[in-house]
C-alpha positions as CSV (number, residue, x, y, z in Angstrom):
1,X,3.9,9.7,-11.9
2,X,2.0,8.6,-8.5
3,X,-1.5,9.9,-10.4
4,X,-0.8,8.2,-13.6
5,X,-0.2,5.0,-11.9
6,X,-3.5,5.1,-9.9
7,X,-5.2,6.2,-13.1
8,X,-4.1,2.9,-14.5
9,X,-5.6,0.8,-11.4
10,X,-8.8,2.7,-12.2
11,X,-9.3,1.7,-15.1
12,X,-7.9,-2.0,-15.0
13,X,-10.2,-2.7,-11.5
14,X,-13.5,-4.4,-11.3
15,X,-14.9,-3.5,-7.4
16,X,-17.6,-6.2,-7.6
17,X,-14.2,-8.7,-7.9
18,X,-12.4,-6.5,-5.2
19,X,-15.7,-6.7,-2.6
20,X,-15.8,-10.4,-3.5
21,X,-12.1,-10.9,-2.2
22,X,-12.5,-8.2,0.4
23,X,-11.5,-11.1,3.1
24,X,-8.2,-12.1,1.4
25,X,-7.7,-7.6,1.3
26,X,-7.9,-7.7,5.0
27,X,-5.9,-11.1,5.6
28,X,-3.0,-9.3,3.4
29,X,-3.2,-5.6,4.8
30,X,-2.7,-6.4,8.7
31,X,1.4,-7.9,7.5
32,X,1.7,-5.3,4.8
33,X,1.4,-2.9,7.4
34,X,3.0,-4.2,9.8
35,X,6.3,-5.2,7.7
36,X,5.8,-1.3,7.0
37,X,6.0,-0.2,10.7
38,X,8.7,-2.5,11.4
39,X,11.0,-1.7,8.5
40,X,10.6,2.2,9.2
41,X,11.2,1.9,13.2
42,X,13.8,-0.9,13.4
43,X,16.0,0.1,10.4
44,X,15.8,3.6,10.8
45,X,17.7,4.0,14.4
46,X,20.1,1.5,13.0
47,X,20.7,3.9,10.3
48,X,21.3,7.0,12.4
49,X,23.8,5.4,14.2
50,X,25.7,5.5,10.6
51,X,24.7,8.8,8.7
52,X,23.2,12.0,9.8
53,X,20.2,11.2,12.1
54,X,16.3,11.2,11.1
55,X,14.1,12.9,13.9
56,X,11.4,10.6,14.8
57,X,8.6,12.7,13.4
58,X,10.0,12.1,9.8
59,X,10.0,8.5,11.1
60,X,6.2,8.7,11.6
61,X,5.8,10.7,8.2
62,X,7.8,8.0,6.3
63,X,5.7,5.2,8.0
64,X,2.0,7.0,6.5
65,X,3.2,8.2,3.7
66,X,5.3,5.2,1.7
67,X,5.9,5.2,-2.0
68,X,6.3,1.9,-2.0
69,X,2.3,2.1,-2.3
70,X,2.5,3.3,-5.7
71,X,4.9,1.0,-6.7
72,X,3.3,-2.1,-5.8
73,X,0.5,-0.8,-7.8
74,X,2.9,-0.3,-10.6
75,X,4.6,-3.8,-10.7
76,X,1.4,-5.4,-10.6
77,X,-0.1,-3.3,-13.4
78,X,3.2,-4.5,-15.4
79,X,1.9,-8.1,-15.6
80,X,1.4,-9.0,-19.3
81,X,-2.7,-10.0,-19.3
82,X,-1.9,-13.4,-19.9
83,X,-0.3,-13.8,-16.5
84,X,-2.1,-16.4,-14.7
85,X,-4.5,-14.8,-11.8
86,X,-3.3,-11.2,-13.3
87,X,-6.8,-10.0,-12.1
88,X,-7.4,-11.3,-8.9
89,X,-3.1,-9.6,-8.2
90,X,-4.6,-6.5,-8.9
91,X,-7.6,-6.5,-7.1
92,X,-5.9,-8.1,-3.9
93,X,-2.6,-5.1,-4.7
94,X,-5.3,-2.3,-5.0
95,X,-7.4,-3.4,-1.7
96,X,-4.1,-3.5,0.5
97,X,-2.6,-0.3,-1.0
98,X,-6.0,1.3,-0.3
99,X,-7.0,-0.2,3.2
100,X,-5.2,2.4,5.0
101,X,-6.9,5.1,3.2
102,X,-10.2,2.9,3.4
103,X,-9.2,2.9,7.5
104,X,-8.5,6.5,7.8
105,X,-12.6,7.3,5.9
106,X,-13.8,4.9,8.8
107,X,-12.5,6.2,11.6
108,X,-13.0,10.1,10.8
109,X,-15.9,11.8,12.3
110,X,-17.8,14.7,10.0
111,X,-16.7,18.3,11.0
């Protein structure tokens, strides 16, 4: 589902639009992440104290590797193309769901 869902942002993005509003991308990303990191390591240990415990290296796997990603994509793909801004949602939904990705490229080193 994940890969038909990205195959749909492929086709519906424009990346000279996304480059144009690659500002607003980083504006958005730094409390998407964030709110990500926060939800997984305050809500978490208040969980545990409820049902079985999560070890805090699934804690670290569930804060990379969020399928919320996917679904933000999806929900924005959703809009009906008469949706006012509809395209500039996209682009500004693909850029954050990518910058980690985008981050990750950057900071690698070739082996």
């Amino acid at each position: 589902m994940n890969s038909l869902v990205f195959l749909l942002i492929g086709l519906e993005i424009h990346v000279r639009e996304l480059l144009q509003n690659w500002t607003s991308v980083v504006l958005l990303s730094a409390p998407c992440l964030w709110g990500g990191v926060l939800s997984v390591y305050l809500l978490v240990p208040l969980s545990n104290l409820f049902v079985d415990r999560i070890p805090l290296r699934w804690q670290h796997v569930v804060c990379m590797g969020r399928a919320s990603r996917a679904l933000a994509l999806a929900l924005a793909l959703s809009l009906n193309s008469e949706f006012p801004y509809r395209e500039q949602i996209l682009n500004l939904t693909f850029g954050v769901v990518f910058s980690p990705f985008w981050c990750k490229v950057l900071r690698s080193s070739p082996s």
